[in-house]
C-alpha positions as CSV (number, residue, x, y, z in Angstrom):
1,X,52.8,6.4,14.7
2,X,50.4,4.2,17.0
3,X,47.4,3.2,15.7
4,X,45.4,1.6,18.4
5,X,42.0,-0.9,17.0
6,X,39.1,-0.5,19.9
7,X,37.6,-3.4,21.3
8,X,40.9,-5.7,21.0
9,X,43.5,-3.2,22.3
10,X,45.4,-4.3,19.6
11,X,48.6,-2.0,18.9
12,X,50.6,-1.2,15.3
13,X,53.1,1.1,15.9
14,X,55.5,2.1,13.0
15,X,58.5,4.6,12.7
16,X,57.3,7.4,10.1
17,X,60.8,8.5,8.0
18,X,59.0,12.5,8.3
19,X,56.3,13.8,10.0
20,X,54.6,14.7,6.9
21,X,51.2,14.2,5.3
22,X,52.9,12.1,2.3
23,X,54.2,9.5,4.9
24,X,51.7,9.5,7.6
25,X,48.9,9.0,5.1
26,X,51.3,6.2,3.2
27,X,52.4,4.8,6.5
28,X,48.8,4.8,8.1
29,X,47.6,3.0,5.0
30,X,50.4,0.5,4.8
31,X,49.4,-0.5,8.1
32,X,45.5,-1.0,8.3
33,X,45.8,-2.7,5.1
34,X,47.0,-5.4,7.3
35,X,43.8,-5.4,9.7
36,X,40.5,-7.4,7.9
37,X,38.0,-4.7,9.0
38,X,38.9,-0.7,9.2
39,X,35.4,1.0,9.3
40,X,36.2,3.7,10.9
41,X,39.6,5.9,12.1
42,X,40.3,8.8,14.3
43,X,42.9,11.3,14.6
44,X,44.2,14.5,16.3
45,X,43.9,17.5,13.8
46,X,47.4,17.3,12.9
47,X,48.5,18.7,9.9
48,X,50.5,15.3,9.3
49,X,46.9,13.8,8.8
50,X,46.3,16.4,5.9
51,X,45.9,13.4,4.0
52,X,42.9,11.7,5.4
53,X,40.8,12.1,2.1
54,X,42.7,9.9,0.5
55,X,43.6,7.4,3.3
56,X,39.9,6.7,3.5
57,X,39.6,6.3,0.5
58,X,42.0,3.5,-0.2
59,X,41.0,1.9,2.6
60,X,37.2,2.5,2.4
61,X,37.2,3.6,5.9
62,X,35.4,6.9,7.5
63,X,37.8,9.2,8.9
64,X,37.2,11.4,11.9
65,X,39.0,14.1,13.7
66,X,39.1,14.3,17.3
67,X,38.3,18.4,18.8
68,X,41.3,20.3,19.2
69,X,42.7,20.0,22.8
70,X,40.3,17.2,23.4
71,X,42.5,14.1,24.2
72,X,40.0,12.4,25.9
73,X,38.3,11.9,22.9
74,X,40.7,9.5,21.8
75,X,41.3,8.1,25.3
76,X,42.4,5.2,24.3
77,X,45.5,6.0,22.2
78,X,46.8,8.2,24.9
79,X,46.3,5.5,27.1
80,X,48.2,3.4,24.9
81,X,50.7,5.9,24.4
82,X,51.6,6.2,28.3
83,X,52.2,2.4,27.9
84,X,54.4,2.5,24.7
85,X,56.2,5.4,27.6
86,X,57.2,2.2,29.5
87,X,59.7,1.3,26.5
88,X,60.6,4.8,25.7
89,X,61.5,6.7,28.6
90,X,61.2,10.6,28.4
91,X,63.5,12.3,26.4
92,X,64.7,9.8,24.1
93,X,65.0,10.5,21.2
94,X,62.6,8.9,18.8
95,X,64.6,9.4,15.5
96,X,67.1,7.2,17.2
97,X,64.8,4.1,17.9
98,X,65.6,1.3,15.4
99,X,62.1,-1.3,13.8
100,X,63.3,-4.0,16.5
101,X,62.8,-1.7,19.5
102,X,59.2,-0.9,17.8
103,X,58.6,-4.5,17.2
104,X,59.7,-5.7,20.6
105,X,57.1,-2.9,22.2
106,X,54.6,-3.7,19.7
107,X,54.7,-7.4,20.6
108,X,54.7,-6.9,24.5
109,X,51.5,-4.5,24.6
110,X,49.8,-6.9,22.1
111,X,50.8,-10.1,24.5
112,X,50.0,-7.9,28.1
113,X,46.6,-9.3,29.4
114,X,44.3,-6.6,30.0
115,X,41.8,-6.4,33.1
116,X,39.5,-4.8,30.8
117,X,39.6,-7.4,28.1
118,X,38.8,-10.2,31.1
119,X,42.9,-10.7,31.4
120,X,43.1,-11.9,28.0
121,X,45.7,-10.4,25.4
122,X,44.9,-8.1,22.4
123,X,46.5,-10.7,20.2
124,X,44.1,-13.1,22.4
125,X,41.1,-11.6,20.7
126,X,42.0,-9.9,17.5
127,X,43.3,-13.2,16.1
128,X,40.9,-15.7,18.6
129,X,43.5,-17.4,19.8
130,X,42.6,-19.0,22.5
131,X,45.2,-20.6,25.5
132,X,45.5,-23.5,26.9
133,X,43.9,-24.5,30.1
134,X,45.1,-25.8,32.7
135,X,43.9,-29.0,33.5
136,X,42.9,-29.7,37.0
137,X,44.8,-32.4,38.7
């Protein structure tokens, strides 16, 4: 699961036991609860977000769903998910990935400056931490 917050970039990605609505919706909670502000969330129409009734309401968020066949809609996830293909080549087998491959992914997206976030780093912004400058000499 990648769950992608908008004007940071930043990325929490988590292995998800089953594709089911029981541990998407647990798994999706589990992880916003970490993030200070969730006002809103958007998903694909997947069944696996069956769910989404009671995710928003434990995190007192709105939930929306994308239109089917409309992954532009949620460009930036796919976006993010063509990076997180950088780690995870095509064909692997997802099952098979263990939390320290996630985490090491996780942590170099979140770390990567970003042209469209003035070539700071999700982590940059979502946490405002701010680097050091180089002094001129």
């Amino acid at each position: 699961m990648t769950i992608v917050e908008r004007k940071t970039k930043y990325t929490l990605m988590k292995k998800v036991e089953r594709k089911t609505a029981l541990f998407v919706g647990q798994a999706l909670v589990k992880l916003l609860k970490t993030m200070v502000d969730v006002f809103t969330i958007t998903s694909d129409t997947g069944k696996e977000f069956s769910e989404h009734i009671n995710v928003a309401k434990k995190l007192k968020a709105d939930f929306y769903f994308a239109h089917p066949y409309s992954s532009w809609e949620r460009g930036l996830n796919e976006n993010t998910n063509g990076l997180i293909g950088q780690f995870f080549p095509k064909g692997r087998d997802f099952r098979m990935l263990c939390d320290d491959e996630i985490k090491h992914a996780m942590d170099a997206l979140n770390n990567r400056p970003r042209k469209t976030l003035g070539y700071k780093t999700p982590n940059q912004l979502m946490f405002g931490i701010n680097p050091p400058v180089a002094l001129a000499t």
